[in-house]
N, C-alpha and C positions, 0 to 999 in steps of 0.2 A: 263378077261380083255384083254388079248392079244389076245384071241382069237376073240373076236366081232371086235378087230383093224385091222387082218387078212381077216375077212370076210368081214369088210369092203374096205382094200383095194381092195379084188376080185372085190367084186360088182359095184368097182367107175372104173376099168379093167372093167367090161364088159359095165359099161356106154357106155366108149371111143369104146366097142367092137360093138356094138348094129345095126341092122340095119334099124328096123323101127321104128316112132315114141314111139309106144307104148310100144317100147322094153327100151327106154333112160327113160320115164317116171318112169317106174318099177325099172328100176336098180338105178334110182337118190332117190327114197324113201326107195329100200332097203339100201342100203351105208349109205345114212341119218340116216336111222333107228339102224346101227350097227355102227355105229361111235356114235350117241347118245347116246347108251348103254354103249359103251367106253368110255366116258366123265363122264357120272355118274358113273361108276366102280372103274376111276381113280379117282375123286372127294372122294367116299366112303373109298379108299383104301388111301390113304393122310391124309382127315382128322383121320382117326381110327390111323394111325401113328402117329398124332401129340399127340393123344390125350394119347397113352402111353406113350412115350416120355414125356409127361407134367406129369403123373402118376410116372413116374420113376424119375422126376427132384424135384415131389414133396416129395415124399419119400427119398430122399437123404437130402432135407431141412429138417423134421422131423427128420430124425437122426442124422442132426448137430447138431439142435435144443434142441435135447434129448425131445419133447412133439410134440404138434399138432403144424403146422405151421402157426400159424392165427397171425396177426398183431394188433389184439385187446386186451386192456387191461382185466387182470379179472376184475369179477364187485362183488362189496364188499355188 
């Protein structure tokens, strides 16, 4: 993840560096393209955190609980 944010800062650096047209096109889709990869990474990397965090919050309810943590009555 850090590293596609790395590459993309080079790449949006040689944007600004560029001297012909064809050179600003290139660099403005690579940086696009490695920034986008870093937005999904950091997107993948967040949710997969929350969701232990929600695995660890639920299992801590379970063992207050001493059973399963469901809010539904048994059914008789």
């Amino acid at each position: 993840m850090v590293l596609f944010f790395v590459l993309g800062l080079i790449a949006f650096a040689a944007h600004g560096a560029g001297d012909g047209r064809e050179a600003l096109i290139i660099a403005s889709i690579v940086s696009g393209v490695f920034f986008a990869c870093f937005l999904i990474l950091f997107a993948v990397y967040w949710i997969g955190y929350l969701l232990k965090e929600h695995a660890v919050w639920l299992a801590g309810r379970q063992a207050e609980s001493g059973g399963a943590a469901t809010d539904q009555q048994p059914e008789e």
